[in-house]
N, C-alpha and C positions, 0 to 999 in steps of 0.2 A: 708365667706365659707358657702355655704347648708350644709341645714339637714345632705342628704346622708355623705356628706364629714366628718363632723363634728361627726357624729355616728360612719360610718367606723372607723374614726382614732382613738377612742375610743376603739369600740370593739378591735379591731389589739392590742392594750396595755392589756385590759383583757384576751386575748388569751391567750396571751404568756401565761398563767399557763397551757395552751393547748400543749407547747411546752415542759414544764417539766414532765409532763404525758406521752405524748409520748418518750420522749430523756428516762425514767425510764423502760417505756418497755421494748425496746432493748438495751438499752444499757447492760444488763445480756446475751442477749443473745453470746455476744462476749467474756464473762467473763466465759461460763460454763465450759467449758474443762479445765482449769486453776483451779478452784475452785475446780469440782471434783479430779484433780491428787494433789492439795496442801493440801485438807482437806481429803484427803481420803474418798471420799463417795461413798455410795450404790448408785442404779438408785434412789431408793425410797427418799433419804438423798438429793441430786440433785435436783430430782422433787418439793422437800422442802423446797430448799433452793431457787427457781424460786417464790415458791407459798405463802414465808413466806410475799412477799411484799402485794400480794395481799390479803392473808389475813389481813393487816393490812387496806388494801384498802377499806375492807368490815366496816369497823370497822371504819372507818374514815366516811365513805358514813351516818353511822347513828348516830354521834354523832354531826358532823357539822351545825347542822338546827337550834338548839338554838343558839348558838356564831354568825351565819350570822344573826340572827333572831334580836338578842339584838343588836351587834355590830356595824352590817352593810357589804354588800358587802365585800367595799375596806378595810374595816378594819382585816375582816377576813382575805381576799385575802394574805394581806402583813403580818401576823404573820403565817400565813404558809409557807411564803416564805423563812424568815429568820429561823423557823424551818428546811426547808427542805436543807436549805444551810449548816447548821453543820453536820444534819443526812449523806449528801452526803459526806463530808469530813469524819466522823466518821466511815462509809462503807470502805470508802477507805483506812482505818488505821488499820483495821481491823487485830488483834494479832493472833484470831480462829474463827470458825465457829460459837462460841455462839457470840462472838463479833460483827461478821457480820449479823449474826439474827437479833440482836436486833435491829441494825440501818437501816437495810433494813426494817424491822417492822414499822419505825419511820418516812421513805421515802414512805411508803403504805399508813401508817396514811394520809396526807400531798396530796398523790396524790387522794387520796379518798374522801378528802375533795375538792379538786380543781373542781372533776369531777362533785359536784353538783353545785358551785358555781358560777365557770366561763361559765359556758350556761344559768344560771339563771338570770344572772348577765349582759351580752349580752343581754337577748331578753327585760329586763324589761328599758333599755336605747333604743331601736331599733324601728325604724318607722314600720309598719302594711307591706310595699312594700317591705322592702330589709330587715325583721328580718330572714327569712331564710337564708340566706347569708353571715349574720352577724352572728348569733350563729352557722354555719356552717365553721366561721375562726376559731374557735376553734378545730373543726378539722382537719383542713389545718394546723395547727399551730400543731396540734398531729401526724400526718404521714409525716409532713418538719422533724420536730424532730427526727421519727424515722430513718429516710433518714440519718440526721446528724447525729445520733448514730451509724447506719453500718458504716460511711464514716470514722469515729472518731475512732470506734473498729476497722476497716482495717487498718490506716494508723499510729496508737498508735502499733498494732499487730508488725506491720512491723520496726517501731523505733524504741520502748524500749524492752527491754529485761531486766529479768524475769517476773517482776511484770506489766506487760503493763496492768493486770488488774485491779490494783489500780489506772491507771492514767485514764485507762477508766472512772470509776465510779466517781472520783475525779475532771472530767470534769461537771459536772451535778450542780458544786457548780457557775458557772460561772450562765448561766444563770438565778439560783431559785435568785441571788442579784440583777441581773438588773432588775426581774421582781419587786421586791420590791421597786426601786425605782422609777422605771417608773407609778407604781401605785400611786402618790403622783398628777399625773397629772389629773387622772383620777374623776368626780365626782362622787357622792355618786347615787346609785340606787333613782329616783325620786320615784318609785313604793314604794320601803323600805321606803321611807323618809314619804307616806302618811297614810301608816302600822302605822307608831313612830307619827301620827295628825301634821306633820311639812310640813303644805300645801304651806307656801312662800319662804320655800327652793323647794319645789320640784318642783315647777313654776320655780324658778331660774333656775334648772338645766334643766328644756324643753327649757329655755331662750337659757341658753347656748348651748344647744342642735343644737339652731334654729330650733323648732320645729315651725309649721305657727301658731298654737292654740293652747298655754300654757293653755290658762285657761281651753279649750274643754279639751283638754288632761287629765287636772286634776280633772275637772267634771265626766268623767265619767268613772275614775280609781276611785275617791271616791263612786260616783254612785253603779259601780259593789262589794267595799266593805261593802257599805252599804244594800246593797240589799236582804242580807238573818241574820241575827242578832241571828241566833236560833242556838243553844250549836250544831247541828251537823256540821257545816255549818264551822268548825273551826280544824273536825277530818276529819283523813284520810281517816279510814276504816269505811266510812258509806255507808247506801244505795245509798245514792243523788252523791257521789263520785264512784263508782263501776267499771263506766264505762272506766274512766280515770285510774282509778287503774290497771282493766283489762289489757288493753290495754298497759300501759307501764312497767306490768312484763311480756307480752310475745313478747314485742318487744326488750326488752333485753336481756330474755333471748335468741330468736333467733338470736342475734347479735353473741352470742356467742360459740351457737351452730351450726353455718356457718365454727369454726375451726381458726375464724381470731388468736388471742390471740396464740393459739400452733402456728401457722406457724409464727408469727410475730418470739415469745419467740423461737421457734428452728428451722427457718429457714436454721443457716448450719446446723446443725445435720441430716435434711430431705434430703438434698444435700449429706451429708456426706455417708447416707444412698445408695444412688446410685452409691456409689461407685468415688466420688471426693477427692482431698485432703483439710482438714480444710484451708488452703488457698483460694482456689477455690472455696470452699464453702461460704467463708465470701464475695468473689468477687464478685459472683452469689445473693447473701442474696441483696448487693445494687440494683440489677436491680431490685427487690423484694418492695424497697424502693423506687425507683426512680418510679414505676410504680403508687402507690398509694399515690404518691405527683400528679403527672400527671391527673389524673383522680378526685382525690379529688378535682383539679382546676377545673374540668370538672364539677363536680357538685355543686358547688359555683353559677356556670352561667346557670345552669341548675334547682335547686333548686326551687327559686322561680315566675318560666317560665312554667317548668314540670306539677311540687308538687311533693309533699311529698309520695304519694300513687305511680302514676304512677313510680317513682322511686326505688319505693322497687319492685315493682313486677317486672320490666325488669329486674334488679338485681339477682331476686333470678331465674328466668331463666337462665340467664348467668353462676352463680353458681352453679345450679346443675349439666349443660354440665361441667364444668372444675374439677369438684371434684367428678364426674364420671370418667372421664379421669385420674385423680390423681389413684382413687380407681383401675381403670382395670391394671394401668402401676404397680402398687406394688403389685396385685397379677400375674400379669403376669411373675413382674420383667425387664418388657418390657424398659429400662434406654437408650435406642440407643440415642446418639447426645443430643440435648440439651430439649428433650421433655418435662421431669419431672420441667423443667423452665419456659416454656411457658404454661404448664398447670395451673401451680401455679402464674403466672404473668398473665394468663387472668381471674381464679380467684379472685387476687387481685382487676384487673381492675375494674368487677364488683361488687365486694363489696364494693369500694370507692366509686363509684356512688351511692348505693344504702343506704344498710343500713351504713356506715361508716358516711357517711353527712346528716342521716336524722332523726338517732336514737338520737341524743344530742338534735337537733330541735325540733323533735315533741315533746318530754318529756316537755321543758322547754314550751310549749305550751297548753298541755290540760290541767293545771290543774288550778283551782281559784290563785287570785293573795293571799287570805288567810292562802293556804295549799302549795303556790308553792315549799316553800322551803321543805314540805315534800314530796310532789312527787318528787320532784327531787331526793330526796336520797331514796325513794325508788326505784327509777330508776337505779340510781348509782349501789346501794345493790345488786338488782337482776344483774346487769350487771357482778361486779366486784367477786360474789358469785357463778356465771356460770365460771368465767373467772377462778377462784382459782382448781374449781373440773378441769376443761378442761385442764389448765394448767399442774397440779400436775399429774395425770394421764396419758397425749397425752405420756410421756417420756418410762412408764412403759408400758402402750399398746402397741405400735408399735414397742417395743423390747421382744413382748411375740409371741413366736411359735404361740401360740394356737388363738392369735387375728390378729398382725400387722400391719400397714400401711392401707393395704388393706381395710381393714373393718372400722376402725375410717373414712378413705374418704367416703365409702361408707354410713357411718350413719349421716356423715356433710353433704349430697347431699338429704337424705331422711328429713333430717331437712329443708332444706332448700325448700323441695318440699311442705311440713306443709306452711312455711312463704309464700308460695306465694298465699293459699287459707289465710289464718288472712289477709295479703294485701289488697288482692282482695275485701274480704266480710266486711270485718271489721272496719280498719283503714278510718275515717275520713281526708277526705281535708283542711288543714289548711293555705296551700296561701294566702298572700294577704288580710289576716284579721285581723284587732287587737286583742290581749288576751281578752280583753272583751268581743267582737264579737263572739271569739269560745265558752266563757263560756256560752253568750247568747244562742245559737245555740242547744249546749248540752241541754242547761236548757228547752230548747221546745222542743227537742224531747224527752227526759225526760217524760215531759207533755204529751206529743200526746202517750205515752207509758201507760202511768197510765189510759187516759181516755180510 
């Protein structure tokens, strides 16, 4: 079996924690109406009980970096899994409301930790040609999920009766187990392994890898750790890092202020909005789903052909036209046929392509293989920290007179108009080059900056 083969099938096993991140997304979103009339809640109470995951999310993002750091990848990988396997049944059991906090909190932890690990964890196994594509199944493996979450919330909706919300959530224990065991297959990060000076394992796993030049490989991953020895060379927040830093809190947070996350989390309620019945709305939520499976395939094959640049920018063109269109239909109230569907579905589309498969990518890319594990959750952090305010609030906004629908579309479209100048001007090309190669690259212009 080649390289390619042999890595792919790899990465596709690391995913899967891609898979539990997304299936946790929405799968709430199928659950709110249920919740709100069982626990009695306010909008505000609602909004919080969406936002309690993510803030656990947040909070997961920055404790993670030492346990992958000591432990290892796969090791982490799999005691999160089996965490997040109880948490999800313990949701599901759930007596009251504080009940439900706290395991939902426990499933935020869990997926917060996933979201630094399995992209870092992907690109540090992944050949220089196809890492885009390969840390890019992690997000195929995050909007497959979501898809199966609508598909799961529809047809649990329609079976069980009362509690179809507990079987919903009570399905999320199925996969965090197979991920745990399917990770036994998987090796250890070679990068992590020359972190830990265990240079004849990490040869091993390029062996197994079939990589064609174990020893090159290893040479000069050791090379680029050796290369700068001086106490800042090991912190995040330094000058000589700045630029990396930059650059991955405002690509996250623009991910998020595109609006994806609220429409994921209330896509029927936006439906519902127009005047559907919760039925119909959860029907309409799957094309919602099915579109940004669709497309995220799209960008797989397109990723590292494109790049990463050129893809954000066609992107945030695409989404300013459909979440302008969102913006005029809900103040106009203009709901005729299936409009407010396909505004939101060709939104989607372009978001899948753009930022959805390239915001995980490029993070796990610019940063030293030193500090990777901390740029990655500071990536996480800003992501999942936009994701909690945007969440918790999209519910109470667009049910206030005095804001609505209307205006939240209209400030995701002017956001999005921002992403396409950082794009443009900004963001570096990382196609086709190894993690070393991009660190080189920085590190001369850097240089050519000073003199």
């Amino acid at each position: 079996m080649n390289t390619n083969n042999k890595a792919s099938l790899n990465a596709l096993v690391i995913a899967l924690g891609g898979f539990l991140f997304g299936f946790d997304i929405a799968v709430i979103s199928g659950t709110t109406a249920a919740l709100e009339a069982l626990f009695h809640l306010s909008k505000s109470e609602l909004g919080f009980t969406v936002a309690i995951a993510l803030i656990g999310t947040i909070i997961g993002t920055t404790i993670i970096g030492k346990p992958s750091d000591k432990f290892g990848r796969r090791k982490t990988l799999q005691g999160m899994a089996l965490i997040f396997t109880v948490a999800a049944i313990g949701s599901a059991s759930s007596l009251n409301w504080s009940m439900l906090l706290l395991f939902r909190f426990i499933q935020g932890l869990i997926v917060g930790g996933i979201s630094v690990v399995v992209p870092m964890y992907i690109a540090e196994i992944s050949p220089a040609k196809i890492r885009g594509k390969l840390v890019a199944f992690n997000q195929f493996n995050v909007v497959t999920a979501i898809l199966v979450a609508y598909l799961s919330n529809y047809f649990i909706a329609k079976l069980i009766s009362p509690d179809a919300w507990r079987t919903m959530i009570a399905v999320e224990a199925v996969p965090a187990f197979l991920f745990f065991l399917l990770l036994f297959k998987v090796p250890a990060s070679p990068r992590w392994l020359l972190l830990k000076n265990k240079t004849q394992e990490a040869k091993e796993v390029f062996v197994h890898l079939g990589f064609e030049n174990p020893d090159l490989e290893v040479t000069q991953i050791i090379d680029s750790l050796n290369e700068d020895h001086t106490e800042t060379s090991t912190t995040l927040f330094s000058k000589e890092h700045s630029f990396p830093v930059i650059c991955t809190i405002l690509i996250a947070m623009f991910n998020q202020l595109a609006g994806i996350n609220a429409i994921i989390y209330y896509a029927p309620r936006i439906f519902e909005l127009t005047g559907l019945t919760a039925n119909t709305a959860l029907l309409q939520s799957i094309a919602i789903g099915g579109t940004n499976l669709l497309f995220t395939l799209l960008a797989l094959f397109l990723i590292d052909r494109v790049g990463r640049r050129t893809l954000l920018m066609v992107g945030s063109i695409g989404m300013i036209v459909f979440l302008s269109l969102l913006s005029h239909a809900f103040y106009q109230s203009a709901f005729n046929g299936y409009s407010v569907m396909v505004y939101l579905i060709g939104f989607i589309a372009f978001f899948a392509i753009s930022q959805g498969a390239v915001l995980w990518v490029f993070i796990s890319e610019i940063f030293p293989n030193k500090i990777r594990s901390k740029g990655q959750a500071l990536g996480s952090f800003t992501h999942w920290l936009m994701a909690a305010v945007v969440s918790w609030t999209f519910p109470i906004v667009t049910n206030s007179p005095a804001i609505g629908a209307g205006a939240i579309f209209a400030f995701f479209a002017f956001m999005m108009a921002l992403h396409f100048v950082f794009a443009w001007k900004v963001i570096p090309e990382t196609k086709g080059k190894s993690l070393e190669q991009i660190q080189l690259e920085l590190t001369e212009k850097r240089n050519k900056i000073k003199n």
